[in-house]
C-alpha positions in Angstrom: 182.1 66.9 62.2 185.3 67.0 64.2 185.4 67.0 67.7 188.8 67.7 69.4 189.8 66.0 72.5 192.2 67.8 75.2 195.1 65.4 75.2 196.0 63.5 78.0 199.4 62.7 79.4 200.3 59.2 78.0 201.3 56.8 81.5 204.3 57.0 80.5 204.7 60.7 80.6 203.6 60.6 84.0 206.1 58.0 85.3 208.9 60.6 83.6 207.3 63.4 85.8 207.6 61.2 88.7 210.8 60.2 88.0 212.3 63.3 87.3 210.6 64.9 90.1 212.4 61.8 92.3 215.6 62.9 90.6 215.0 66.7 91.2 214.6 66.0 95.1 217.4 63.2 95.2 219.8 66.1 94.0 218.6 68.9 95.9 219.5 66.1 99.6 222.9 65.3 98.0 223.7 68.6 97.6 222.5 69.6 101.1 224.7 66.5 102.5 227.5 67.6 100.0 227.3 71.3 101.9 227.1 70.1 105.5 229.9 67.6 104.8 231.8 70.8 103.4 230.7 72.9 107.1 231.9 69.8 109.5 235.3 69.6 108.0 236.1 73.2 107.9 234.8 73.4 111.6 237.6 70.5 112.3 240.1 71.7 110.3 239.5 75.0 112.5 239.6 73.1 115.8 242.7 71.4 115.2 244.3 74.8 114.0 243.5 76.5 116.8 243.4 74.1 119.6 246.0 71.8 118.6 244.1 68.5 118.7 243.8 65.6 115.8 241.2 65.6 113.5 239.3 62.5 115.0 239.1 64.8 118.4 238.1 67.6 116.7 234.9 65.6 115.2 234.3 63.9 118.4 234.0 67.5 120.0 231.5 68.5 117.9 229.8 65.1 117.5 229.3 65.2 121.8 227.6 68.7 121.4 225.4 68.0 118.8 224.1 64.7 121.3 224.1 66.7 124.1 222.1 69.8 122.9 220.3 67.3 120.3 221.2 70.3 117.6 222.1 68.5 114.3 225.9 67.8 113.3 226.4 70.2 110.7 224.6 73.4 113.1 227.2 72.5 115.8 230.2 73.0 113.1 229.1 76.4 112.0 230.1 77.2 116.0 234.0 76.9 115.1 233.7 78.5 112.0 231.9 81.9 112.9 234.5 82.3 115.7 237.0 81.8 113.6 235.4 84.9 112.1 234.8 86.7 115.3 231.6 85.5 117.1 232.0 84.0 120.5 232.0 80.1 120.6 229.2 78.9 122.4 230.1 77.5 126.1 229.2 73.5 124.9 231.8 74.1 122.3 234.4 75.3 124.9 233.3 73.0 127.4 233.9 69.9 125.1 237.5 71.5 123.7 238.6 71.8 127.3 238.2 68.2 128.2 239.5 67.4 124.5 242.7 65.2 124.8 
């Protein structure tokens, strides 16, 4: 008489299913950061274009918005970048460029 037996994942399959799960959602926050990185220098890049200002002003402009309205860094740069494509910069924005040096 045989009797079969569902197989069971060995312990250390399921350490590689944690581990690669670990892996899968280490990527997918690098990747985020990669992208916001990617958003705040554009948005400088645009400020010092446009309003004539170094780089380090620029990322302090959007650095003091982001405290002030407690709306993360990389949400305040994608202000700069859709006026640069024709939406209206929102009055923090402007407020902190105007007293940029």
């Amino acid at each position: 008489m045989t009797t079969s037996r569902a197989q069971r994942p060995s312990p250390d399959a399921r350490r590689d299913d944690a581990t690669i799960a670990g892996l899968e959602q280490e990527k997918a926050q690098l990747q985020h950061a990669v992208g916001a990185h990617a958003t705040v220098d554009q948005a400088i890049g645009i400020l010092v274009a446009t309003h004539r200002i170094p780089p380090t002003a620029g990322f302090e402009v959007l650095r003091e918005v982001s405290q002030r309205t407690n709306v993360e860094l990389h949400t305040i740069a994608e202000a700069p970048i859709g006026w640069a494509l024709g939406q209206p910069l929102p009055e923090p924005v402007v407020q902190e460029l105007d007293s940029a040096p």
